[in-house]
N, CA, C and O of each residue as an XYZ file, in Angstrom:
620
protein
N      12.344     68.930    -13.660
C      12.435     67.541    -13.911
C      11.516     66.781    -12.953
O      11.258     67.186    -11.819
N      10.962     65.471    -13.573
C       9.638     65.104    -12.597
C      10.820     63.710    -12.972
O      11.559     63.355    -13.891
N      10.368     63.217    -11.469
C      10.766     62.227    -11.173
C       9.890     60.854    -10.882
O       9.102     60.766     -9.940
N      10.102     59.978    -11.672
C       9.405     58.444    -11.579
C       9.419     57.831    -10.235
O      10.419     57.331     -9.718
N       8.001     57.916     -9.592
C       8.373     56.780     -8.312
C       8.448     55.368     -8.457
O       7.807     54.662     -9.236
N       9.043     55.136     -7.875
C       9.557     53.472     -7.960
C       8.377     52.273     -7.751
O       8.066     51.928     -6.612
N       7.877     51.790     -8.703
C       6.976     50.370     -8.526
C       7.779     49.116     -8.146
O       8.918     48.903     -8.561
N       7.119     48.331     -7.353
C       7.552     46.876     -6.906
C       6.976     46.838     -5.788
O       6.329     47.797     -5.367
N       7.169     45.348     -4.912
C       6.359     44.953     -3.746
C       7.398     45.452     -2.481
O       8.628     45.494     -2.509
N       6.607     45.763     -1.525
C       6.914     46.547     -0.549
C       7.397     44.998      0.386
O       6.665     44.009      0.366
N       8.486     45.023      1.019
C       9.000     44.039      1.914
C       7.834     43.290      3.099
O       8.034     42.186      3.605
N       6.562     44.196      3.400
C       5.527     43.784      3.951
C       4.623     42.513      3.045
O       4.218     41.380      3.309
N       4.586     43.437      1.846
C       3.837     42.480      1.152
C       4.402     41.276      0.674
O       3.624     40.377      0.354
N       5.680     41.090      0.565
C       5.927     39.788     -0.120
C       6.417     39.301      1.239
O       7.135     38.315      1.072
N       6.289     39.635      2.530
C       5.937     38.476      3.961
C       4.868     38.479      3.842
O       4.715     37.651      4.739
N       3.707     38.705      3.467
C       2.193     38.252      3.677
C       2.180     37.237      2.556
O       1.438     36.265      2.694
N       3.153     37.384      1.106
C       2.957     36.409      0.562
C       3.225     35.374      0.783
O       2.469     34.405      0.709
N       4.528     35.380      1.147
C       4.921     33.892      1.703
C       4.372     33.700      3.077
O       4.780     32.581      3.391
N       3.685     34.167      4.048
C       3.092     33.554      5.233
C       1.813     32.908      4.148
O       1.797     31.699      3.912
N       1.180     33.477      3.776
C       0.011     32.391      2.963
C       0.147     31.384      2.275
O      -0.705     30.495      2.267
N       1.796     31.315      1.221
C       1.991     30.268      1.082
C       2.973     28.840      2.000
O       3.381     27.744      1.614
N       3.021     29.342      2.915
C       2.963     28.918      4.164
C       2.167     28.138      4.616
O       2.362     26.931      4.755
N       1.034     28.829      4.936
C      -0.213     28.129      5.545
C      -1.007     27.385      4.368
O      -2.087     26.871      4.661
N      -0.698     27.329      3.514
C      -1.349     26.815      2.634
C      -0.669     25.489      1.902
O      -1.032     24.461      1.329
N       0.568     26.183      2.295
C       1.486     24.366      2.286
C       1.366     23.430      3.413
O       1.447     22.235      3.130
N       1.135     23.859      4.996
C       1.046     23.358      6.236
C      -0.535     22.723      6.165
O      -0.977     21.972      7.034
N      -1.264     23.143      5.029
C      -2.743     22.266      5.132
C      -2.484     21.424      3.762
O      -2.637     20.203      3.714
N      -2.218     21.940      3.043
C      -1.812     21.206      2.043
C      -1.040     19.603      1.709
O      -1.418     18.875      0.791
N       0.300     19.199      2.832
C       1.024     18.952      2.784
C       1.046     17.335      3.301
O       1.741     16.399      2.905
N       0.205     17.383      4.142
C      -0.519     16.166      5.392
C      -1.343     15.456      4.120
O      -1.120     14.368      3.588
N      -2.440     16.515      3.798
C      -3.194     16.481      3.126
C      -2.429     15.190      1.687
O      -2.912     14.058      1.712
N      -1.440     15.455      0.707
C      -1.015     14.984      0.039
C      -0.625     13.680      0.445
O      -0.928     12.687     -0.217
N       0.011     13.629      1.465
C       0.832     12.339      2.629
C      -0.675     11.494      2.265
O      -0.701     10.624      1.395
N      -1.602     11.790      2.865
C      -2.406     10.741      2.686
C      -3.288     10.203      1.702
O      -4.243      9.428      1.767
N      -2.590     10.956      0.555
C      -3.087     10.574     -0.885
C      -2.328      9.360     -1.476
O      -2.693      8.296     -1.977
N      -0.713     10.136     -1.131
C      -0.104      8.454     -1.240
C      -0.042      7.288     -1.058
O       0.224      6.287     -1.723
N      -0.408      7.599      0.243
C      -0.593      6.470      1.580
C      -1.930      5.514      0.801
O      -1.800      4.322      0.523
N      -2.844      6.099      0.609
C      -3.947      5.562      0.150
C      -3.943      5.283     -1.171
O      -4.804      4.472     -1.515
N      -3.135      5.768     -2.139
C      -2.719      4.907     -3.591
C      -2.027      4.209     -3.635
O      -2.111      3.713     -4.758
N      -0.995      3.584     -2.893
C       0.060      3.120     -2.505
C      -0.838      1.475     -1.653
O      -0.638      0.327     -2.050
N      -1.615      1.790     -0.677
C      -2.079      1.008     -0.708
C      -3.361      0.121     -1.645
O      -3.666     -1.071     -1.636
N      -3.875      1.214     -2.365
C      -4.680      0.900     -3.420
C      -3.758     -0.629     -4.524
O      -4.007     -1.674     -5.125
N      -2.955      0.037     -4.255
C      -1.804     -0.621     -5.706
C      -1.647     -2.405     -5.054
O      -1.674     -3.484     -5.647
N      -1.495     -2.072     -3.693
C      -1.103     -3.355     -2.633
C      -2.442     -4.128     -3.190
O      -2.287     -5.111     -3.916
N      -3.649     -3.710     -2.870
C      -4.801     -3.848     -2.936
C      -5.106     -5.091     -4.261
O      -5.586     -6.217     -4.394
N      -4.454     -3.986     -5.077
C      -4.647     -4.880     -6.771
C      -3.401     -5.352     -7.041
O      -3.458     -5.770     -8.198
N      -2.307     -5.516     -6.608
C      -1.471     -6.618     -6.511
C      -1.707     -8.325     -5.627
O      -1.442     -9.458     -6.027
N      -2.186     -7.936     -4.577
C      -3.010     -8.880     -4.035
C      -4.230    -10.071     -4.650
O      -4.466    -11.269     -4.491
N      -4.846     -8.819     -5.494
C      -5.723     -9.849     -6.260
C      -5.354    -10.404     -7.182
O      -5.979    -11.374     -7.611
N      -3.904     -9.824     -7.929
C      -3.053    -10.272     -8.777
C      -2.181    -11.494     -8.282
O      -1.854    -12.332     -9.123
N      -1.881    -11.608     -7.282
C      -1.456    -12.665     -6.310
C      -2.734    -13.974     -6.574
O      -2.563    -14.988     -7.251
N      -3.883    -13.623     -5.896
C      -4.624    -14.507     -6.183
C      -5.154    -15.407     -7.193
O      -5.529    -16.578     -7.259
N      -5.004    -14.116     -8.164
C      -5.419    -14.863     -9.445
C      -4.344    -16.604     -9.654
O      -4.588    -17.806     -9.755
N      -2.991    -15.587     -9.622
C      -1.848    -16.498     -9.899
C      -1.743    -17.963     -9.055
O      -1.187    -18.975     -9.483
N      -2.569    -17.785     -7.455
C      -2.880    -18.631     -6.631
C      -3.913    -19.473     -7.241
O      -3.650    -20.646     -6.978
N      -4.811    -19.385     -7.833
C      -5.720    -19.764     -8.827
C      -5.544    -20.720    -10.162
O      -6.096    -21.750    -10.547
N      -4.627    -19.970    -10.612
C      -3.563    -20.877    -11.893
C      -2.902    -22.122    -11.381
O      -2.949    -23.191    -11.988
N      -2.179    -21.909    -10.044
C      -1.364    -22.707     -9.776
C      -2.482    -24.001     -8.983
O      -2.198    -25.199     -9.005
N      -3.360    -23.608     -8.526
C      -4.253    -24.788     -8.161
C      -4.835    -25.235     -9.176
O      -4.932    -26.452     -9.017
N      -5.271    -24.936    -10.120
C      -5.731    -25.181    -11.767
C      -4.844    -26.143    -12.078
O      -5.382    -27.233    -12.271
N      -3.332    -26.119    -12.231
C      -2.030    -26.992    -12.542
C      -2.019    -28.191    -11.741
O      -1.907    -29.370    -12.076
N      -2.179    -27.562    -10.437
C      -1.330    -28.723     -9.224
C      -2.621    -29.398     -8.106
O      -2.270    -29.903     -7.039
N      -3.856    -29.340     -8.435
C      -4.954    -29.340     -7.912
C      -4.670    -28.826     -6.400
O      -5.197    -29.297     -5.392
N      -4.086    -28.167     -6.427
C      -3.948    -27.709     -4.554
C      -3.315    -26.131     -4.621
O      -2.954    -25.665     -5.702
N      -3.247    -25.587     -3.730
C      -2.678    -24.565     -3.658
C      -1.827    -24.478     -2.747
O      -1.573    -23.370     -2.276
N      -1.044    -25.884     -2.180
C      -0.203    -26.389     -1.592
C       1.211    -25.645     -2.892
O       0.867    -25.220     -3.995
N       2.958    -25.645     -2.347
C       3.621    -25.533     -2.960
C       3.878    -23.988     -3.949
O       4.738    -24.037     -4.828
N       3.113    -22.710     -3.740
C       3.123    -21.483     -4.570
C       4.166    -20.709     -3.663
O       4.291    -19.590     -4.161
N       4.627    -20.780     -3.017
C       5.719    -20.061     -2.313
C       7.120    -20.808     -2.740
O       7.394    -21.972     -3.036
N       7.837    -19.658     -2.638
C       9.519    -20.167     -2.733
C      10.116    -21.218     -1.792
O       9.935    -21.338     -0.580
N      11.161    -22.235     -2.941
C      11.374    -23.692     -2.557
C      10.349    -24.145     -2.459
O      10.142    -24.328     -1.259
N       9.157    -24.598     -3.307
C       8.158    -25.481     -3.340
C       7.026    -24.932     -1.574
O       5.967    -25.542     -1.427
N       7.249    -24.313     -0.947
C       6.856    -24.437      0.219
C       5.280    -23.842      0.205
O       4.671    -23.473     -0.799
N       4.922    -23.847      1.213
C       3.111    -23.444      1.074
C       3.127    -22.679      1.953
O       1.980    -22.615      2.396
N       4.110    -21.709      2.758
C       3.947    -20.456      3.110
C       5.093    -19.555      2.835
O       6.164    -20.117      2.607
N       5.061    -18.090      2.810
C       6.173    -17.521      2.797
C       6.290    -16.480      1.410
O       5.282    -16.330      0.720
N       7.563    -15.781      1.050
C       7.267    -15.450     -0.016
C       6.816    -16.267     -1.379
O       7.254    -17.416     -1.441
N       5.943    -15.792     -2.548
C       5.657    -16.183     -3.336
C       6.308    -16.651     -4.440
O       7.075    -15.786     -4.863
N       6.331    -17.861     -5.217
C       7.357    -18.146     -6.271
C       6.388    -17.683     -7.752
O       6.777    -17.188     -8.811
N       5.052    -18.067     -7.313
C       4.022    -17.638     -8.626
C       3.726    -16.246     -9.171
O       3.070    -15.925    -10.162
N       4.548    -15.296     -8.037
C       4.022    -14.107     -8.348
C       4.989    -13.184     -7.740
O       5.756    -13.710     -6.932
N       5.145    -11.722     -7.982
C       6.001    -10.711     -7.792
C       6.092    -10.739     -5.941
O       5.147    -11.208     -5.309
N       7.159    -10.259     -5.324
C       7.385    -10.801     -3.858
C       7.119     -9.309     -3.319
O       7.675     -9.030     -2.256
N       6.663     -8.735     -3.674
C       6.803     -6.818     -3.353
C       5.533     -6.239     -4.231
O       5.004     -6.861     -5.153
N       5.098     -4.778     -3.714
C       4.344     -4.025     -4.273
C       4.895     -2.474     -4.289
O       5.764     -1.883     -3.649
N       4.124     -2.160     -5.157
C       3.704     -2.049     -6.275
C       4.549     -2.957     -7.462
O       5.674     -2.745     -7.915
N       3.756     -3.848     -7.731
C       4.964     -4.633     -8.482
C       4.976     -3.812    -10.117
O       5.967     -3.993    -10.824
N       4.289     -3.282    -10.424
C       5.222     -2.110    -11.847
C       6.100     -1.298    -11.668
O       6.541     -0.745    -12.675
N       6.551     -1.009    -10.609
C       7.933     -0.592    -10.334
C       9.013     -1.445     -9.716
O       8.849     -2.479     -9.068
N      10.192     -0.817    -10.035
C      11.722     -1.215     -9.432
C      11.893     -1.989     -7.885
O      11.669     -1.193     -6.973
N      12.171     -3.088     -7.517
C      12.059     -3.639     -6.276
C      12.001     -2.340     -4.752
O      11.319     -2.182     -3.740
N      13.420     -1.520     -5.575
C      13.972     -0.540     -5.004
C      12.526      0.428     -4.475
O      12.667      1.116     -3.463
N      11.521      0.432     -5.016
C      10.381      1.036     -4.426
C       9.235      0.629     -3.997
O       8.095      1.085     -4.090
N       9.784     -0.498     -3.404
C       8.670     -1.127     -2.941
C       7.724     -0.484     -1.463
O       8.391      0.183     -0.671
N       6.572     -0.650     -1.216
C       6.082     -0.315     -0.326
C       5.368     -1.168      0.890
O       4.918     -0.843      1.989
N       5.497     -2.642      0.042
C       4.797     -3.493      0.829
C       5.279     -5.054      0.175
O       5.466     -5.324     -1.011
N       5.400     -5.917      1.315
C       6.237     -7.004      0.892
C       4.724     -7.565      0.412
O       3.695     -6.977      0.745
N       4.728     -8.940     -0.524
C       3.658     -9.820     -0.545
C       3.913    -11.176     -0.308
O       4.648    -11.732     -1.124
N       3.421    -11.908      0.731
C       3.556    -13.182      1.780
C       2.098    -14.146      1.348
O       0.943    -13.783      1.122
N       2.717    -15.458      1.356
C       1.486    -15.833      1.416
C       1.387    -16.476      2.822
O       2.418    -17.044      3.180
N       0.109    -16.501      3.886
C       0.696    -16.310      5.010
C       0.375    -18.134      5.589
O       1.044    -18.944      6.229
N      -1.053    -18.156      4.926
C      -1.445    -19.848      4.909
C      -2.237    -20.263      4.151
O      -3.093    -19.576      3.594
N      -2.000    -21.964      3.958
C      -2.682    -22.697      3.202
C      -3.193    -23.574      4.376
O      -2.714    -23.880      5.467
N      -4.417    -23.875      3.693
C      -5.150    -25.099      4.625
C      -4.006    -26.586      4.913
O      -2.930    -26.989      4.470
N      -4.815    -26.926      5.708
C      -3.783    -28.785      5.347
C      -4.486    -29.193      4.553
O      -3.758    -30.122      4.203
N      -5.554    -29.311      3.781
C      -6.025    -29.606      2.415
C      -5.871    -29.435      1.583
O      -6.162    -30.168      0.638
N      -5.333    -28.374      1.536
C      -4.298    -27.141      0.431
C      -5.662    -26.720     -0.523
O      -5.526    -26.665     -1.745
N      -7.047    -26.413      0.150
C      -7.745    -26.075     -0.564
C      -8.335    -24.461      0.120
O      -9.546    -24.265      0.022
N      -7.773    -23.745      0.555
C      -8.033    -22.484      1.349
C      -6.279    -21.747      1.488
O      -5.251    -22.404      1.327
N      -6.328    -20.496      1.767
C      -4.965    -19.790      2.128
C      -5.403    -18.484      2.080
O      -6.525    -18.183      1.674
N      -4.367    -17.481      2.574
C      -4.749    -16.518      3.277
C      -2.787    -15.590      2.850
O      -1.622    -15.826      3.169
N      -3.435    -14.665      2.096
C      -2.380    -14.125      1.500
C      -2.523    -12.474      1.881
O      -3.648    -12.014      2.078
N      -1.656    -11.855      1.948
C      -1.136    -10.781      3.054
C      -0.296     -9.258      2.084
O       0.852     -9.653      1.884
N      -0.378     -8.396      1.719
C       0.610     -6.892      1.440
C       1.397     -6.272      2.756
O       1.023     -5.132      3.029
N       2.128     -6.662      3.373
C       2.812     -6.063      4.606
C       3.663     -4.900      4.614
O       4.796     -5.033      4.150
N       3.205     -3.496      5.182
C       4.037     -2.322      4.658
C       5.377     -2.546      4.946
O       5.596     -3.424      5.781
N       6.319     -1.973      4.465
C       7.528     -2.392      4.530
C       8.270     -0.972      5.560
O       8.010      0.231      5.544
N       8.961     -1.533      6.138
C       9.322     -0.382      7.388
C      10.213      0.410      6.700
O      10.891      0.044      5.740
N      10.197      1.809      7.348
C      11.439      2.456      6.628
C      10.622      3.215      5.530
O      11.320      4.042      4.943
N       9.559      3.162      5.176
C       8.716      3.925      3.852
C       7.580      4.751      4.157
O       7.084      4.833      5.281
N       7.277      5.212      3.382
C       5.746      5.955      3.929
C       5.022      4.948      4.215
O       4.280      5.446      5.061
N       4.814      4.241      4.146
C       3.423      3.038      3.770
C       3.658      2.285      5.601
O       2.889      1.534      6.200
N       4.719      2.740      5.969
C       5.354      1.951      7.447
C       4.153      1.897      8.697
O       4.429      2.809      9.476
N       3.281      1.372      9.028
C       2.187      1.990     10.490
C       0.828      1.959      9.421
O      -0.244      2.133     10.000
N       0.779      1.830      8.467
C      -0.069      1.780      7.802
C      -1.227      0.676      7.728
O      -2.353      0.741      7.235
N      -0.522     -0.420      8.428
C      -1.444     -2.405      8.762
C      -1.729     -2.831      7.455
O      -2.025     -2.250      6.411
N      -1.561     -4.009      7.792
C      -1.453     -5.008      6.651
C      -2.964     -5.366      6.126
O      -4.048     -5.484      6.698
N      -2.570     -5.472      4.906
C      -3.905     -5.697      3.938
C      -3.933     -7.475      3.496
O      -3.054     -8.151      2.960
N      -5.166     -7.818      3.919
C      -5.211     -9.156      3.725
C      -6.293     -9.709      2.733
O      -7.333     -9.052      2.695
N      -6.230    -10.606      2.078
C      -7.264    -11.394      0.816
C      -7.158    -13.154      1.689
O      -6.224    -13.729      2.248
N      -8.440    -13.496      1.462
C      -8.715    -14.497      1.733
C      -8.947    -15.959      0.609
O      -9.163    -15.486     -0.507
N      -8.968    -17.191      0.556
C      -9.543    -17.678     -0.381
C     -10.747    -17.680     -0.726
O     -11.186    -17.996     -1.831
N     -11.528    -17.214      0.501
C     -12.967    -17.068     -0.135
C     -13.503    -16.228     -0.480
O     -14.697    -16.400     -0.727
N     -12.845    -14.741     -0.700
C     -13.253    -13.891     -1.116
C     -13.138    -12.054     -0.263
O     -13.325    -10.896     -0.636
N     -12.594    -12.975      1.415
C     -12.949    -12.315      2.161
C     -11.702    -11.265      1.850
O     -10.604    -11.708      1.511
N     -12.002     -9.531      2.019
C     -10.581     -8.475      2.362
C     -10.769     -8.275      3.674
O     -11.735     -8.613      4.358
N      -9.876     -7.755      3.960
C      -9.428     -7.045      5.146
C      -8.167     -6.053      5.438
O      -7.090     -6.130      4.847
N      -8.434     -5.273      6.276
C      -7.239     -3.812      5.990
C      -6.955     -4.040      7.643
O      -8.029     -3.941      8.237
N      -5.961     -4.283      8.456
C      -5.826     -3.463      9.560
C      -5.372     -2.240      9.960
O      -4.287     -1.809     10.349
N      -6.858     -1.612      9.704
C      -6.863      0.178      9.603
C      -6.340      0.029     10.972
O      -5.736     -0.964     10.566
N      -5.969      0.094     12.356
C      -5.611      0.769     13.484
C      -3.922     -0.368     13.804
O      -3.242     -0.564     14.810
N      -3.848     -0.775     12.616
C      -2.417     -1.356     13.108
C      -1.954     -2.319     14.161
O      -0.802     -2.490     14.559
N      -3.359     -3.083     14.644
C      -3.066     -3.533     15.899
C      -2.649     -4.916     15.661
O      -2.316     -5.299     16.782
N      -2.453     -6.017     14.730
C      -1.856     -6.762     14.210
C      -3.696     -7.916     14.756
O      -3.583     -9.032     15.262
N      -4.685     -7.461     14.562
C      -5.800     -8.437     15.365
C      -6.385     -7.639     14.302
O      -5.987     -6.523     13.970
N      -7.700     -8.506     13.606
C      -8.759     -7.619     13.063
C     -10.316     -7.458     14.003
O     -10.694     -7.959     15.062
N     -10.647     -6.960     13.489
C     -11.826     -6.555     14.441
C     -12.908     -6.591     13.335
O     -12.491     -6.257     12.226
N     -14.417     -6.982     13.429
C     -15.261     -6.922     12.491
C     -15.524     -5.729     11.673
O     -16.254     -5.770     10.682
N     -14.897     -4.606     12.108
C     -15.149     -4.072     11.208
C     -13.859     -3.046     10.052
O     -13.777     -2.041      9.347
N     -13.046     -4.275     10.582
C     -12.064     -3.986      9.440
C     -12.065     -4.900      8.232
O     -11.249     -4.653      7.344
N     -12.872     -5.909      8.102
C     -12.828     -7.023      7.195
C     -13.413     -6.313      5.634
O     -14.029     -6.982      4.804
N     -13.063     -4.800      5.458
C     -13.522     -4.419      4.188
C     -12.135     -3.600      3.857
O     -11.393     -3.117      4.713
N     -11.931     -3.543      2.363
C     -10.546     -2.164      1.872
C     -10.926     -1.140      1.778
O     -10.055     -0.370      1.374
N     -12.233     -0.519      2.031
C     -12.357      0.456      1.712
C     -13.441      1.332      2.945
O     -14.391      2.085      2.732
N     -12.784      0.825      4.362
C     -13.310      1.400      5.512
C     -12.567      2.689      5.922
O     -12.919      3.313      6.923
């Protein structure tokens, strides 16, 4: 009688498998973190200009851009537009509040803001800012000050 030797993976080999998928999740993994981080703020990005637009309408109406924040007021959260981002999702996932932070005393300039919201991935991340004149700005190093060469979104 001949006897069948036994096929399957030897206890060595399936630890080499999982040490590789191991190391391949430990590069992998960071790696993903900052895919979010960076779509997440992308989304802030084009909610912002979605903000503006709406800042736009409402000076179109009211010749000023005095009064677009909640209770009539001209800073603070927004009454013209969604108060959170990503605004196509559930409040519940928000990643970044949206503020408008100032209006001129002419009410012909303002300066509107995506602030990561603590407690989320997006938290240490610095606030993304739109200007009335066109100007962006990201504070890539978090230091709550911009520096010239953060005044772009895509530094």
């Amino acid at each position: 009688m001949r006897r069948n030797p036994q096929s399957g993976f030897t206890l060595i080999e399936l630890m080499i498998v999982v040490a590789i998928i191991g190391i391949i999740t430990s590069i992998a993994y960071p790696s993903y973190q900052g895919f979010l981080k960076t779509s997440n703020r992308g989304a802030a990005q084009s909610d912002l200009m979605a903000l503006a637009a709406a800042m736009e309408r409402h000076k179109a109406a009211n010749y000023t851009y005095k009064g677009a924040a909640e209770s009539n007021a001209d800073t603070g959260k927004p009454a013209i537009f969604h108060t959170y981002s990503p605004s196509s999702e559930p409040v519940a996932n928000k990643k970044y509040d949206l503020t408008i932070e100032s209006v001129s005393a002419s009410g012909n300039s303002y300066l509107i803001t995506a602030k990561p919201v603590s407690g989320t991935s997006q938290a240490g991340d610095g606030n993304v800012y739109f200007y009335s004149d066109g100007r962006k700005a990201w504070d890539k190093d978090n230091s709550n000050s911009l520096s010239s060469s953060e005044y772009c979104w895509g530094c």
